[in-house]
Structures are given as structure tokens and as C-alpha cells.
C-alpha positions as CSV (number, residue, x, y, z in Angstrom):
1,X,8.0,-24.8,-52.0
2,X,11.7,-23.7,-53.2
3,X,14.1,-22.3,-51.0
4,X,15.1,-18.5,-51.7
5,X,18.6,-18.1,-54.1
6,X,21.0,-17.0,-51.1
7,X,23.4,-14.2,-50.9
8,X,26.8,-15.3,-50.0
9,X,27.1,-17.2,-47.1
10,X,28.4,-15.0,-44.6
11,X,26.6,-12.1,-46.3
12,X,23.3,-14.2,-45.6
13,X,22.1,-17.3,-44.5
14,X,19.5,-19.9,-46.0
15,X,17.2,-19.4,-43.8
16,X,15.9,-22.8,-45.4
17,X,12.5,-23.4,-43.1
18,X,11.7,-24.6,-47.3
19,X,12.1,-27.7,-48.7
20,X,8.8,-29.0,-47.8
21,X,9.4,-32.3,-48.8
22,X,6.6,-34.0,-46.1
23,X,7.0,-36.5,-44.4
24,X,7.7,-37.2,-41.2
25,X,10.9,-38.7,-39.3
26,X,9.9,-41.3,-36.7
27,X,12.7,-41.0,-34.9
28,X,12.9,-37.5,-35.2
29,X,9.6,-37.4,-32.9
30,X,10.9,-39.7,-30.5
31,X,11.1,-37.8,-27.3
32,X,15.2,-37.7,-26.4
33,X,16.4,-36.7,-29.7
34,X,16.2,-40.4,-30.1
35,X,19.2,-40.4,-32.8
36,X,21.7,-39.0,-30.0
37,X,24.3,-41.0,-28.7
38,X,24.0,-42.4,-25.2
39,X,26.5,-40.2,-23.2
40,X,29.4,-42.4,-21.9
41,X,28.7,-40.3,-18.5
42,X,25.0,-41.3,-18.5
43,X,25.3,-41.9,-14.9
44,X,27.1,-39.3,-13.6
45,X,25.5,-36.2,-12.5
46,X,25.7,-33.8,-14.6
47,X,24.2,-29.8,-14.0
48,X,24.2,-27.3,-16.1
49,X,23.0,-23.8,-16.6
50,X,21.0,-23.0,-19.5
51,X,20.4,-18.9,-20.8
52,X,17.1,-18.2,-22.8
53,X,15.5,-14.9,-23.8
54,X,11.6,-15.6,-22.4
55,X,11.0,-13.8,-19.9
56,X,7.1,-14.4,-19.7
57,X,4.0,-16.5,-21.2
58,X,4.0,-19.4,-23.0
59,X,7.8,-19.2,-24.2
60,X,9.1,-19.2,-20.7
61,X,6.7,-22.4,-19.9
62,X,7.7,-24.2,-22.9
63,X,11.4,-24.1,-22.2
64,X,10.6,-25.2,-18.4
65,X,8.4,-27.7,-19.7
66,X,11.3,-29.2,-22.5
67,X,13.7,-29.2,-19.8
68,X,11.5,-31.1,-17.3
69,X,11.1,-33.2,-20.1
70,X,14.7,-33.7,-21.1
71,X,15.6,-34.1,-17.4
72,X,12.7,-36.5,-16.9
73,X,14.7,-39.0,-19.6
74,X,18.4,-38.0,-18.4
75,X,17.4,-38.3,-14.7
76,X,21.5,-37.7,-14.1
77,X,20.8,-34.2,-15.5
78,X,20.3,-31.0,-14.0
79,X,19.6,-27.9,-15.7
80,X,19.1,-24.7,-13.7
81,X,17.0,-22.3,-16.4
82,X,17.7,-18.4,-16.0
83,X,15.3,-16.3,-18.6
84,X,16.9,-13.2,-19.5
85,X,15.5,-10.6,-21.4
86,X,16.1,-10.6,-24.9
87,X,17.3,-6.6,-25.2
88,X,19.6,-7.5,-22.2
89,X,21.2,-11.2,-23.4
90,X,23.8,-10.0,-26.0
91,X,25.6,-8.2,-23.2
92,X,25.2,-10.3,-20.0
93,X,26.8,-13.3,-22.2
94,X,29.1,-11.6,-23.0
95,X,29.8,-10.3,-20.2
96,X,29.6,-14.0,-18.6
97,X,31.9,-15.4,-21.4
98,X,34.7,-13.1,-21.0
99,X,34.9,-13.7,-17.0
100,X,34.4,-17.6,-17.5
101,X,31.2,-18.0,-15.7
102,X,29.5,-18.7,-18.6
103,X,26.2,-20.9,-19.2
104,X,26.4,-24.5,-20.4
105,X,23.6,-23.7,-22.8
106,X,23.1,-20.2,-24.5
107,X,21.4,-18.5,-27.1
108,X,23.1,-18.0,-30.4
109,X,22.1,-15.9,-33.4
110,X,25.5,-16.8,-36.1
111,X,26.8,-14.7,-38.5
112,X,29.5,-12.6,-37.3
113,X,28.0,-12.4,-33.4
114,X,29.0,-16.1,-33.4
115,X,31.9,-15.5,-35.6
116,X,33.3,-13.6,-32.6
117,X,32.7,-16.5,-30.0
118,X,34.2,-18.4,-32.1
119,X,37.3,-16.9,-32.3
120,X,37.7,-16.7,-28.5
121,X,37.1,-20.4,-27.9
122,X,34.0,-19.7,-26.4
123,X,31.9,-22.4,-27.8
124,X,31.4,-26.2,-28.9
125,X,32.2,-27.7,-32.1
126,X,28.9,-29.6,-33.0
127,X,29.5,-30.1,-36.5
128,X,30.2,-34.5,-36.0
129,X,27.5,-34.4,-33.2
130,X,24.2,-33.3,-34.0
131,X,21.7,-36.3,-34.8
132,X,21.7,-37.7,-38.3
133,X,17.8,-37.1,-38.1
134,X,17.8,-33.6,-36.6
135,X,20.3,-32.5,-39.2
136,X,18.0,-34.2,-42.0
137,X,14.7,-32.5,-40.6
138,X,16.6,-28.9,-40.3
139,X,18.3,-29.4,-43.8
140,X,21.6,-27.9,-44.4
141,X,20.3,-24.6,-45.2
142,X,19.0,-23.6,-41.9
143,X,22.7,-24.4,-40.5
144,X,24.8,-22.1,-42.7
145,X,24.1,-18.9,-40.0
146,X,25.6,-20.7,-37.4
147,X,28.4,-22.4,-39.4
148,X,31.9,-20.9,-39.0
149,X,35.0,-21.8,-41.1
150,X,32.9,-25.0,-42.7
151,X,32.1,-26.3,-38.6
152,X,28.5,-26.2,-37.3
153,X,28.8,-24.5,-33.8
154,X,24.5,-23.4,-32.8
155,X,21.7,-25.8,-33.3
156,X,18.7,-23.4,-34.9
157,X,15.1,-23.4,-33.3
158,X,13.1,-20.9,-35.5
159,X,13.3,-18.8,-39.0
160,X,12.5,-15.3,-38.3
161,X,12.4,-13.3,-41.8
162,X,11.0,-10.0,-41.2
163,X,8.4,-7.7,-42.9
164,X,5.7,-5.2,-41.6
165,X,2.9,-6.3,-39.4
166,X,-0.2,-4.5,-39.7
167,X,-3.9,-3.9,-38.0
168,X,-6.3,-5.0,-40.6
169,X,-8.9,-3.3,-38.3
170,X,-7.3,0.0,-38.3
171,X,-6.3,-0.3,-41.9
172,X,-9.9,-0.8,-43.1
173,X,-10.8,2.1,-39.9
174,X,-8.5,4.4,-42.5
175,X,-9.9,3.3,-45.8
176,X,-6.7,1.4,-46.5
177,X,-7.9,-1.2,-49.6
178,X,-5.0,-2.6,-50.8
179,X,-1.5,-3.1,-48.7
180,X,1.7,-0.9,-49.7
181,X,4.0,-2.2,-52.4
182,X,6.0,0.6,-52.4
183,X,7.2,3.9,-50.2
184,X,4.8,6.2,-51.8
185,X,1.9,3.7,-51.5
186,X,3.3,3.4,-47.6
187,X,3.4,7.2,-47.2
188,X,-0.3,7.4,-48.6
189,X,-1.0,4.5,-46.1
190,X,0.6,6.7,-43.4
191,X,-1.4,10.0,-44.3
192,X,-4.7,8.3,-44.5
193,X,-3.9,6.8,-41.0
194,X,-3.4,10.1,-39.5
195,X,-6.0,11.5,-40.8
196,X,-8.4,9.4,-38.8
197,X,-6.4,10.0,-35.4
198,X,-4.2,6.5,-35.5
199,X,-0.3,6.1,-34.7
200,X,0.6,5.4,-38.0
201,X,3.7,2.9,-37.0
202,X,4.7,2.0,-33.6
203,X,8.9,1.9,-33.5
204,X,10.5,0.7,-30.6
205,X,13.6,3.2,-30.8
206,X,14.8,2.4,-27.2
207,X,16.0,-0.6,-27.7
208,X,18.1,0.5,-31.4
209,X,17.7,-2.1,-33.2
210,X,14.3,-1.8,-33.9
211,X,15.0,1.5,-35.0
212,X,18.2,0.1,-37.1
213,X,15.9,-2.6,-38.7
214,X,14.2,0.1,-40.9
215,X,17.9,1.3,-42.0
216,X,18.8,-2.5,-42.7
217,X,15.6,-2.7,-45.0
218,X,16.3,0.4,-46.5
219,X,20.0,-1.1,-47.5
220,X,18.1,-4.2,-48.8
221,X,16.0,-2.5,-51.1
222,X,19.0,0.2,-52.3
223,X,21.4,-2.0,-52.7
224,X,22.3,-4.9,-55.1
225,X,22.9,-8.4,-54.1
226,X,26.4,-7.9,-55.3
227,X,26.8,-4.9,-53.1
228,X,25.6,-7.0,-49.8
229,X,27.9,-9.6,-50.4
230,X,30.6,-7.6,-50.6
231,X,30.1,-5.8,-47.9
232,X,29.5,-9.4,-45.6
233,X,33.0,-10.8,-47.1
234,X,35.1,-7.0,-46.8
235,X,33.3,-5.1,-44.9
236,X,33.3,-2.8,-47.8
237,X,30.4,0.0,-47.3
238,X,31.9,2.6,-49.8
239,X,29.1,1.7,-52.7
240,X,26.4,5.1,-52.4
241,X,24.0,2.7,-51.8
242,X,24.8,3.0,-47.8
243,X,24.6,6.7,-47.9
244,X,21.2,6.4,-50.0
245,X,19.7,4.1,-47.2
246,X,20.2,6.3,-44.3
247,X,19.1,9.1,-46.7
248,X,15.4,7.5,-47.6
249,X,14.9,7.0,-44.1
250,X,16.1,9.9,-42.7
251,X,13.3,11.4,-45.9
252,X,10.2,9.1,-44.5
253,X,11.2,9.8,-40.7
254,X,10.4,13.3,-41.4
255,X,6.9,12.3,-42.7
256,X,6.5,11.4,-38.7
257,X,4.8,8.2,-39.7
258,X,6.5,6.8,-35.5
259,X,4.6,6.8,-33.0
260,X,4.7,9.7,-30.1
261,X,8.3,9.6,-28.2
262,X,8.9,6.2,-30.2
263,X,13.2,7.0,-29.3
264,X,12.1,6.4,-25.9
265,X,9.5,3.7,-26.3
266,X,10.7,0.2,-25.7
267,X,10.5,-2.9,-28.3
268,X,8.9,-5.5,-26.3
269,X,7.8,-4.9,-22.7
270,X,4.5,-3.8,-21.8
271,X,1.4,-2.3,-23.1
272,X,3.1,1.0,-24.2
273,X,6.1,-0.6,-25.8
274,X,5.8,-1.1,-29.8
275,X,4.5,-4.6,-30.1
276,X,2.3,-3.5,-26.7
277,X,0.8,-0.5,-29.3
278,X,-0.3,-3.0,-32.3
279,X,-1.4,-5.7,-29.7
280,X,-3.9,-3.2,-28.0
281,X,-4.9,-1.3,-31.4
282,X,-2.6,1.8,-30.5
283,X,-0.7,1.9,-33.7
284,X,-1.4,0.1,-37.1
285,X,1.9,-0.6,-38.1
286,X,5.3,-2.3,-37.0
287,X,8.8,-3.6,-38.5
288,X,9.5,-6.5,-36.9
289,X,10.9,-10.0,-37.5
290,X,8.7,-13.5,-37.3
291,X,8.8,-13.7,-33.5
292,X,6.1,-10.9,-33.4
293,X,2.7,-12.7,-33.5
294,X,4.0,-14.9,-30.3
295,X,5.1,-11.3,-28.6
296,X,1.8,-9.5,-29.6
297,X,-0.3,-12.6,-28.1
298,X,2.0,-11.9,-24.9
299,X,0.8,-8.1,-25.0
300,X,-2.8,-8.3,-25.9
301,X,-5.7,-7.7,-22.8
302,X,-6.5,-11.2,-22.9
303,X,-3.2,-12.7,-23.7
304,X,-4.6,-14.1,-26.8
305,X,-3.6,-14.2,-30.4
306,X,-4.6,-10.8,-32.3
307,X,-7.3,-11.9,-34.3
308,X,-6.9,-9.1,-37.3
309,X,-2.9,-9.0,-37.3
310,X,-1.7,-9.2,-41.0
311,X,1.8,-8.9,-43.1
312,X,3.3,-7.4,-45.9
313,X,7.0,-7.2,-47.2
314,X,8.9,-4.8,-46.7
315,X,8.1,-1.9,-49.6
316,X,10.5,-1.5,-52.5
317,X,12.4,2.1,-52.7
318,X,12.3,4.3,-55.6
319,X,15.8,4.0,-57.4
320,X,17.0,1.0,-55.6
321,X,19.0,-1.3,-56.8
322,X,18.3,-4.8,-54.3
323,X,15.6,-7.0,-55.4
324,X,12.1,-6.5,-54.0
325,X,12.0,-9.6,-53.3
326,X,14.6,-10.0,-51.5
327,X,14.2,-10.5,-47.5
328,X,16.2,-10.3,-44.4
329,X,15.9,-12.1,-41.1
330,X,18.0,-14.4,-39.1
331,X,17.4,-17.6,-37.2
332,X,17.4,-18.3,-33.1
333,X,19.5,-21.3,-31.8
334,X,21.3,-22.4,-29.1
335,X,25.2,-23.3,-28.3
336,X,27.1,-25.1,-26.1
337,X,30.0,-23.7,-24.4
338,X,33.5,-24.7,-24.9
339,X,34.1,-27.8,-22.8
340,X,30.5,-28.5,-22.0
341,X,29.5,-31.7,-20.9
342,X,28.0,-34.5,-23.7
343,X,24.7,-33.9,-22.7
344,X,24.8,-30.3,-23.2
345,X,24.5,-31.3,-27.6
346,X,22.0,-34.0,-26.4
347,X,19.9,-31.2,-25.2
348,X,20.2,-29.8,-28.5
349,X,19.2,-32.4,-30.5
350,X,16.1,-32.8,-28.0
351,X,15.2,-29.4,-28.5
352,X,15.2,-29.7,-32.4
353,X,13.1,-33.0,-33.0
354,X,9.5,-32.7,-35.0
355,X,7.7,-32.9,-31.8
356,X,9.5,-30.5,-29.3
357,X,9.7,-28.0,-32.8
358,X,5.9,-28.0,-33.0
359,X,5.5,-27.3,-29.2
360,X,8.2,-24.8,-30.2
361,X,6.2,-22.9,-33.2
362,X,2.6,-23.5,-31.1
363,X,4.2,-21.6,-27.4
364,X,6.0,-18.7,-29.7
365,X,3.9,-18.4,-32.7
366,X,6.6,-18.3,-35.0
367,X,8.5,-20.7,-37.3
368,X,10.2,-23.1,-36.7
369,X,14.1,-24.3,-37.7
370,X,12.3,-28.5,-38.1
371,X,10.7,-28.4,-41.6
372,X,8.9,-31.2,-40.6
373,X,7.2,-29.4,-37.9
374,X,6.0,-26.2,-40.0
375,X,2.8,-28.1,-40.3
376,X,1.6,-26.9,-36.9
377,X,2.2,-22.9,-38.2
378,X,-1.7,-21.8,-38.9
379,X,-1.2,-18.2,-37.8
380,X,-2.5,-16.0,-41.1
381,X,0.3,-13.3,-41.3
382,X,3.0,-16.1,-40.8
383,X,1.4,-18.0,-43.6
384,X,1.7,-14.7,-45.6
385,X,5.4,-14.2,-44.5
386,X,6.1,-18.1,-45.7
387,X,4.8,-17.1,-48.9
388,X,6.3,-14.6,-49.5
389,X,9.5,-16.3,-48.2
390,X,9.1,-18.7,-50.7
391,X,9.4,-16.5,-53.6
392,X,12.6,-14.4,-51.9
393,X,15.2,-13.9,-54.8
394,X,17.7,-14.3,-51.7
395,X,17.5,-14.1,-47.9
396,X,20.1,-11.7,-46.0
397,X,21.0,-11.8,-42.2
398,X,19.9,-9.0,-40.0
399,X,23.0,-6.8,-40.5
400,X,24.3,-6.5,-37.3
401,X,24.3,-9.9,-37.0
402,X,25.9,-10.3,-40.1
403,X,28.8,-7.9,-39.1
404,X,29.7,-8.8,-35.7
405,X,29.2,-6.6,-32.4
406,X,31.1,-4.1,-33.0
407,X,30.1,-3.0,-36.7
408,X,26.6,-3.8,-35.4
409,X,26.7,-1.3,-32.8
410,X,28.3,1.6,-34.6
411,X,25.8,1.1,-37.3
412,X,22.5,0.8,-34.7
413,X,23.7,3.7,-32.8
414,X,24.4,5.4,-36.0
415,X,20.8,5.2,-36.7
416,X,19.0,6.3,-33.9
417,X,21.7,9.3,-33.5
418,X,20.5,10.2,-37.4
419,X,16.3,9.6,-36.1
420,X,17.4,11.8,-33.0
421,X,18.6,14.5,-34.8
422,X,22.2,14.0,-33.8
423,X,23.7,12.2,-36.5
424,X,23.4,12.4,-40.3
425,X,23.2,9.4,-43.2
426,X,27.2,10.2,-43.6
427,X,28.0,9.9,-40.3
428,X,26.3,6.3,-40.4
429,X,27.9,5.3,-43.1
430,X,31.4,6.5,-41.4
431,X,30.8,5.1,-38.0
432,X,30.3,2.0,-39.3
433,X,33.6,2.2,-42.0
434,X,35.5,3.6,-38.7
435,X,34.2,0.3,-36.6
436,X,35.0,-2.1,-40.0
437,X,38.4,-0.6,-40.1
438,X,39.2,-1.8,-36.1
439,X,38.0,-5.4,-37.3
């Protein structure tokens, strides 16, 4: 297994769950993170608060479970968990970070999200004190999304490239016999879906950034690698590649391959929300990163895995100019705040070791960060997205991400204004020049 060529960091991260070199760290699966050192406050009482986005399931019981265990072995140590949901974390932190009642332990997603925390003072410097063992098993790929200025400041738990999940049941229901390679094999996909009555692609517009992901695809396949990095280093959006993006899927939304009121339908809670649609056999189709297995499990009648779930890349675009290869994702982690206590990175080194990584991949059905652990990932469509990870050309970070909050939120809203019918492909491209310009 290689790891993917990388666009510039900044413009992308090596999302490097590769490397597959076997074997396993003994001390990496010592419960502990056996590698940290013994805080000099062992003794003391220590509490902290610690932010996660999983709200339900087996996610929220794994994190109670690592913490119990952590706790268990630090018995000085208190942790007070609060599960926030995800579509609502990015703003509560924020929100807690500028007023100073901020959680010891948070979620983290780099690129220029953590750029921005970064800048304020916000968070921990972590680069001399994550385990020798942890940082071996992770590889120095993995760490580049959350690296800032050449320091490490966010310990990853998972790689989460993205690609379209599918119904093999409704495909074969529609006489689908081979999977789309390209937008005009995806609209013939689409029309044969209707044709038999199914919701051709569930979109969770509600939230944005579902909605956005389908422009950030549409910017992978249009534009060159060149193009992305430049636009991750300057901010520079003037090549007619942007403007071509918003254009193709402005062009396939009128196709009305979304499901029914999908600008009102949410990403991730409930039966009627977008993952809820594929996991009960509503839709056939969604756009969604490596974290959806573990949320269509959540979703399905009887909270079990969805036994005909599959994956494809994302299709390649007539006239583009990116590599269709090429894949985009990002990579969950946690930070410490500014200040926090030394058993605040000892957490994170727990968290990252072979064993606590496999509990990790096994409660969310995803990837995890640990190469080491990867062995546990049996799930069919993520074996299909680690293939075709493996033969990316180079990996890019979800662009709002990439660009920061405020970029990132001119250019969702940019989207779903153009899906709504208020907003054109220019006026995407201009909101998010306009948001560039304010830095």
C-alpha cells in the first residue's frame, strides 16, 4: 500500500492511514498510552471537560467507555464528557473559546479551522509531547492537517476521504450493472433510478455542507493540482475552474437527481435526514465522507450495519482539468486548550494507541488515524474507499476546512443559495473572493 502524492500541505493533508508496514507496537497497545510521561502532578486532582461530536450509539459509549478507562488508570483524573452534535460543535467552540470557558479537550479538524485557533492562542503545542510510539503508529503523514507553522497542535483519530455511497439493492432494483465513472454514466444512473420510483440521491442541504461537498468535488475534478494549491497557499480563486464547478453542479442539480425538499432535509439525525434515507432504503445514493457506514448503522431499523451499502469515487467531469483520482477528505482529532493540564496530551496519546484505535474503527465504522489498527476495518465499502485511496494521485482537505471559517462559510452558503435558486456559480465564486480578501 503507497500513500497518495499530496497537494501542498496546507492545500491538503496526507491523510496517510497508508503505509501498511504491519506489525504491531507493544507498547503502543499498552492501555495508558504507555509511552507517555508520568505527569509530575500525578497526584493532584485534576478535572477536566472534554467536547465530542457523538451524540448517540456506539460512538457516544465508546468515548464514555475510553474515558472510564483512562480515568480508571489516572484515578487523580476527572473528565466530565459533554456530546455535542456534530452540525452544532464548530459554533458552540467557538463560541466557548472566545468567552474563555472553553473545554480542556476538544474536537479539531486542522487546516485553516485550526489555523485560526491557533492564531488566537487557543490551543496546546503538542508537537515535543505526543508518545514516540503514537507518533510512529500514526506516521507523519496523518499529522500534517493539524500541523501549523511546522508545530503539531491536534492528535488525529480517523481518515475520512470521501466518495458516494450507494444501495446495491436499489441499484440492481434499477438495472444499474456497472457503478458510474463519470457524470453522464451518473446521470444515466439517476434516470434509471427514477424511472423505477427511487430517490435517486439523498442530500442533506440543511446542514450546508453536505450540500457544499458536491461543489468541493466538482472543484476537484475541474481543477488542476496546481490550481488547488494555489488557491490553499493565496487564497487565489480567479482560475475559471471555480466558476466551471459551481456551473456543472448548478447543470446536474437541474437533472433533480436530490431527494424531495433535500434544502430542508438534515445530514444526520433521524430516519428522514440523508444518511436516515440510504439506511432505511429511501434513497440509493449519498456524498458523504468515511464516517458514513458508522452513521447509517446508527439510522438503520435495527441499528445494524447495512448489509448492501457500497462505494464509488467521486465521478470525473467532462473537461476537467483535476485528476480523477484525485480524493478529498479530512481527518478528526482532538486538541488541548491553551494551558491545559499534562494529562490533558496524556489523554491523547491514550486515545491514539493500537488498541483504543481499533475500539475506535469497530464503535464508528470508519478508519482509523493508527495504521496499526486498520486491521480491524472489515466493512466492504470502506475496503473499497482504502483502495481506491491507495491509488489517489493526491489527497485534498475538505475545502472549508482548508480555508478557514470564514472562507468556508461564504463558500457553503454560496452553494446552497445557487441549489435554492438565490445565488448563481459567479456569485459563489465572488462571495468567497470577497471573504478571502477580509483574511
Amino acid at each position: 500500500m503507497k500513500a497518495p502524492a499530496l497537494v501542498a500541505l496546507g492545500a491538503s493533508v496526507a491523510l496517510a492511514l497508508a503505509g501498511c508496514s504491519g506489525g504491531t507496537s507493544g507498547t503502543a497497545t499498552t492501555p495508558g498510552g504507555s509511552s507517555s510521561a508520568p505527569s509530575q502532578s500525578a497526584a493532584a486532582p485534576v478535572t477536566m471537560t472534554f467536547w465530542h461530536n457523538s451524540t448517540t450509539g456506539d460512538g457516544k459509549k465508546y468515548w464514555e467507555d475510553t474515558v472510564a478507562a483512562f480515568t480508571k488508570e489516572h484515578p487523580n483524573v476527572t473528565i466530565n464528557i459533554q456530546a455535542i452534535q456534530n452540525e452544532d460543535m464548530d459554533g458552540k467552540l467557538q463560541t466557548a473559546l472566545n468567552s474563555g470557558q472553553d473545554p480542556t479537550i476538544f474536537m479539531a479538524r486542522g487546516g485553516g479551522k485550526l489555523a485560526d485557533v491557533v492564531a488566537a492562542g487557543q490551543v496546546m503545542d503538542i508537537t515535543d509531547k505526543i508518545a514516540p510510539d503514537v507518533k510512529t503508529a500514526l506516521g507523519d503523514g496523518i499529522f500534517s492537517a493539524f500541523t501549523v507553522g511546522g508545530k503539531i497542535y491536534g492528535m488525529p483519530t480517523s481518515v475520512l476521504p470521501g466518495g458516494i455511497y450507494y444501495s446495491k439493492d436499489l441499484f440492481k432494483e434499477a438495472g444499474i450493472t456497472a457503478l458510474p465513472t463519470t457524470f453522464e454514466e451518473l446521470n444515466a444512473a439517476v434516470a434509471k433510478l427514477k424511472a423505477k420510483g427511487i430517490s435517486p440521491i439523498a442530500l442533506g442541504g440543511k446542514d450546508a455542507w453536505p450540500a457544499a461537498h458536491w461543489y468541493y468535488f466538482m472543484a476537484l475534478r475541474d481543477c488542476s493540482k496546481d490550481v488547488m494549491d494555489k488557491a490553499a497557499a493565496e487564497k487565489d480563486f480567479s482560475d475559471p475552474c471555480w466558476l466551471k464547478a459551481g456551473e456543472d453542479l448548478k447543470a446536474f442539480a437541474d437533472t433533480d437527481p436530490f431527494n424531495k425538499g433535500y434544502l430542508t432535509t438534515s445530514a444526520q439525525q433521524g430516519a428522514g435526514s440523508s444518511a436516515g434515507q440510504i439506511a432505511n432504503h429511501k434513497a440509493a445514493m449519498e456524498l458523504m465522507g468515511a464516517w458514513e457506514p458508522g452513521v447509517v448503522k446508527d439510522l438503520t431499523p435495527d441499528k445494524k450495519s447495512l448489509a448492501d451499502l457500497g462505494w464509488f469515487p467521486f465521478p470525473a467531469v467532462s473537461g476537467g482539468a483535476g485528476d480523477p483520482t484525485a480524493m478529498m477528505g479530512g481527518s478528526d482529532g482532538f486538541a488541548c486548550r491553551q494551558g491545559a493540564p499534562a494529562e490533558c496530551v496524556d489523554f491523547l496519546n491514550f486515545m491514539a494507541n493500537k488498541a483504543n484505535q481499533e475500539g475506535y474503527a469497530k464503535a464508528f465504522q470508519t478508519l482509523p488515524a493508527n495504521k496499526d489498527a486498520k486491521g480491524v476495518v472489515t466493512d466492504p465499502a470502506l475496503q473499497d474507499v482504502l483502495a481506491s485511496y491507495d491509488k489517489a494521485a493526491y489527497v485534498s482537505l475538505w475545502l472549508d476546512t482548508m480555508y478557514g471559517q470564514n472562507v468556508g462559510n461564504a463558500l457553503n452558503g454560496g452553494v446552497v443559495n445557487m441549489l435554492a435558486g438565490k445565488g448563481t456559480a459567479a456569485e459563489i465564486v465572488a462571495a468567497v473572493k470577497t471573504a478571502a480578501a477580509k483574511g
